[in-house]
N, C-alpha and C positions, 0 to 999 in steps of 0.2 A: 232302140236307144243304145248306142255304144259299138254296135254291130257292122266295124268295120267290112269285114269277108264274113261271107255264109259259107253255105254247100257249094263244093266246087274244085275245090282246090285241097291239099294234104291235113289243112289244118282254118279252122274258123281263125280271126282275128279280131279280138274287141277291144275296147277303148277303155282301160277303167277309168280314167278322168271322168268317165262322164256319169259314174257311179255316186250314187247320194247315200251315204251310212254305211252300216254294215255289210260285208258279202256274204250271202248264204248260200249254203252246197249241197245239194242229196243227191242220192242216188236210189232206183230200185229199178227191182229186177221182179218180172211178172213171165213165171215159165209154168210151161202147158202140161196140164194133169197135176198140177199143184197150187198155182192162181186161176186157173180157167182150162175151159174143154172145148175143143171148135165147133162141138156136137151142139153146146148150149149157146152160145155167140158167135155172132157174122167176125170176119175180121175189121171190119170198121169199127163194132162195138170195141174191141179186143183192143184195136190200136188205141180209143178216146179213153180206157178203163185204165190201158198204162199211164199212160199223160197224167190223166186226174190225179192216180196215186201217188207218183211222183209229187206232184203240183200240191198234194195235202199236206208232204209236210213242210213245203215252205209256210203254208197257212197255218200250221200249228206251231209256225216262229213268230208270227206276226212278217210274213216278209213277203215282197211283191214277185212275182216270177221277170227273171231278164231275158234271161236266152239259155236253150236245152240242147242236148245231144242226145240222140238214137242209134243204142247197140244193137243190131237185131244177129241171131243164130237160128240158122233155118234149114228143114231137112230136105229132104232129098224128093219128097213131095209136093215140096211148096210152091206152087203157078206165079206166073208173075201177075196175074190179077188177081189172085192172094196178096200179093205183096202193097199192091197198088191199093185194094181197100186196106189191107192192115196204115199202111202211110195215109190216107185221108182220114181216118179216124182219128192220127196222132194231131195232123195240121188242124182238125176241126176243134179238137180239144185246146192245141196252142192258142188258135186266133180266138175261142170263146175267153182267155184269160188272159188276151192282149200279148202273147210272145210267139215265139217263133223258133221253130228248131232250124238249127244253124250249123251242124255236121252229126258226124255218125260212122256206123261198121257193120259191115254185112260179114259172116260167114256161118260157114257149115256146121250144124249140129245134125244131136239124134231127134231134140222134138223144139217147137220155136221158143224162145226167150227172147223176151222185148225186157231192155234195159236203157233205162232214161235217168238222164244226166240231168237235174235242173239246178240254174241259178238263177240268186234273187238276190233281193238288197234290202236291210231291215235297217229304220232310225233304231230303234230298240229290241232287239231280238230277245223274245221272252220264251223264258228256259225250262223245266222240270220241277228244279227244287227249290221252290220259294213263294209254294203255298203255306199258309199259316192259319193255326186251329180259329175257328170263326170265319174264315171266305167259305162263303158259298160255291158250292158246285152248279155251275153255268154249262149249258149245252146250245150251241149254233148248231140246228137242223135236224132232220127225222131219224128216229131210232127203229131199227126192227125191220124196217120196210125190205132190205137188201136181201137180209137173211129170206125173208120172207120168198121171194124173188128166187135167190136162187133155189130153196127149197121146189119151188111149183116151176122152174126151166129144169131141174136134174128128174123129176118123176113125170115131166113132161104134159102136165096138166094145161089144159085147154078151157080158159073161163075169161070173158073179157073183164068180170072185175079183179081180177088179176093182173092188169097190161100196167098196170101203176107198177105194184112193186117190182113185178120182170124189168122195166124200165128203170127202177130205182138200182138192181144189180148191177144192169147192163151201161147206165150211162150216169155213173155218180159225179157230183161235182166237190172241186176244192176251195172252199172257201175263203179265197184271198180274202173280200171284201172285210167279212168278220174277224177277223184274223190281227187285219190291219186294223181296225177300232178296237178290238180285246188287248188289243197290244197297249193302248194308251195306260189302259187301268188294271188289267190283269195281273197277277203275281207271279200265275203259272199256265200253261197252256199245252194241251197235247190234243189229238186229233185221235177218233176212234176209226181203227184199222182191222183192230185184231180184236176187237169187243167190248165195251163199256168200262165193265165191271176191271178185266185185265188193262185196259187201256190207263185207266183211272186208276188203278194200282198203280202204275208207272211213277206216277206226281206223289203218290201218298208216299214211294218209298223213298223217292228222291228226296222229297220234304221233311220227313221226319211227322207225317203227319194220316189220320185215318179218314178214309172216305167214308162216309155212311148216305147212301139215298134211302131216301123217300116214297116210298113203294105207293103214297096215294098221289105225290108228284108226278112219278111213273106211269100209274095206269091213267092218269088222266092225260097226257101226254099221248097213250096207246087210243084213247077215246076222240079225242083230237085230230090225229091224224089217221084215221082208219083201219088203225092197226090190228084194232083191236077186233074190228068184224071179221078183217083177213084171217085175221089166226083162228077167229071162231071156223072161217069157211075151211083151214087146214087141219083144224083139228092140234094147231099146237097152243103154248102159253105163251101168251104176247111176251109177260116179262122178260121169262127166259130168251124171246128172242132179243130182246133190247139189251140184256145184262150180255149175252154171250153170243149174237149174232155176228159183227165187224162187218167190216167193209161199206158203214153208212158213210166214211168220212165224215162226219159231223165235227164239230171240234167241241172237246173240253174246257172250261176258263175255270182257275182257282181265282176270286175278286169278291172284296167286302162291299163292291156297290155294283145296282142291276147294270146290265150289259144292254144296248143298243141290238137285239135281233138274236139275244139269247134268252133263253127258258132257264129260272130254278130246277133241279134236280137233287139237290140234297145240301149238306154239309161239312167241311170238313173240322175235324174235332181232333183233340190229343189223342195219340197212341198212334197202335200200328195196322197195317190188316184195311181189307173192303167186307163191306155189310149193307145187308138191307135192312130197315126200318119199316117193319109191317105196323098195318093199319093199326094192329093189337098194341103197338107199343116195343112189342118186340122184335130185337136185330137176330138176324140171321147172317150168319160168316157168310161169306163168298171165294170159295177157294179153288186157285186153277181152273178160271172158266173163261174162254176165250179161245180164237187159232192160233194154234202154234207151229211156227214154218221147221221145225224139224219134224213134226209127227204128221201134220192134215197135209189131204193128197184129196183131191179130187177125181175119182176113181169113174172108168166108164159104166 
């Protein structure tokens, strides 16, 4: 759609005329020992994992992907059938969300950086701050699983009921679909990247407004989707994975009425601050829990 010139020439060429609403812009950058390790993912995985991420947060604008560009920085090791699966990862991820990458830049680094350009176009592009105490807190898609995932690919565990979550790290998806129907009725909207709990701070602070979940919402959720057996099998705490895993891309909705393909998780209430609502009745703060791109490294 609009996609005069592609790949090929010094510079793509599109058409906005042919553009409906808003223009939406991201950018991210996914570099190696700090988003991923080649030791734990192929480069096809590698290539579909940047796409996605990128591609989430047009879904947590409510906005449809148009057309992308691809930075790549590559070292002095890098094969060209490296190169050649890292690129079919990215085109497989484009064409599962209907777009298409349409130029890009290759050079030299110390270790690879994939950096994707994506645009999109939103009737209503829905923002951070203007959730309001009483919206419920709404989740499109599984919590815990990623974490889960990369946990048993980094100690390198070998269990075939494990091939879910490995799969769930390795080949996450961005949820235009939901994205674009949260957008009709949603207040606020953000997408979990960097961990629930942190994620979901994001809107509380924006709004002026406190998150609090539902810890029997939660584990029923972890019961639901399996989560709950896996963590048994790793010996960790489902919750903790879902408050402070990331990288499930799910998306958050702030909205006073149920959502089309989301789940209840909680509530948002006056004040400040994220909490959990144990079964007891009693909230538990939740503070600085999530990744954060100046400190987490992905270490061999």
């Amino acid at each position: 759609m609009g996609v005069l010139l592609g790949i090929g020439d010094d510079a793509a060429v599109l058409d906005p005329s042919s553009m409906r609403g808003n223009l939406v812009w991201t950018i991210d950058e996914q570099v190696e020992r700090t988003h991923f390790r080649r030791d734990l993912a192929g480069w096809i995985d590698i290539g579909w994992r940047s796409f996605m991420s990128a591609a989430s947060d047009l879904a947590a604008m409510g906005a449809e992907p148009w057309c992308a560009l691809s930075a790549l920085s590559l070292p002095a090791d890098f094969e060209d059938e490296d190169l050649d699966a890292l690129a079919r990862g990215q085109h497989a991820a484009a064409l599962r969300l209907g777009t298409a990458i349409v130029g890009g830049n290759l050079t030299r680094g110390e270790v690879v950086t994939v950096t994707t350009t994506l645009l999109g176009t939103a009737e209503r592009p829905v923002l951070r701050d203007a959730a309001r105490p009483g919206d419920d807190i709404w989740i499109a898609g599984r919590l815990g699983l990623a974490a889960a995932g990369l946990f048993a690919l980094d100690r390198g565990l070998h269990d075939e009921r494990l091939d879910g979550v490995k799969e769930a790290w390795l080949r996450p998806w961005a949820r235009i679909g939901e994205g674009r129907h949260a957008a009709k009725f949603a207040h606020a909207l953000v997408d979990v990247s960097d961990g629930l709990a942190q994620d979901v701070g994001h809107v509380g602070e924006a709004s002026g407004v406190r998150a609090l979940f539902d810890e029997n919402l939660l584990r029923d959720h972890a019961h639901r989707t399996g989560l709950e057996s896996i963590a048994e099998l790793l010996v960790l705490d489902p919750l903790e994975l879902m408050l402070t895993g990331g990288e499930d891309y799910a998306l958050i909705a702030a909205s006073d009425v149920p959502l089309e393909g989301f789940w209840r998780a909680g509530t948002f209430v006056e004040g400040q601050g994220v909490a959990l609502k144990r079964a007891t009745g009693r909230e538990r703060e939740l503070f600085e829990l999530g990744y954060d791109h100046f400190r987490a490294r992905l270490e061999p």
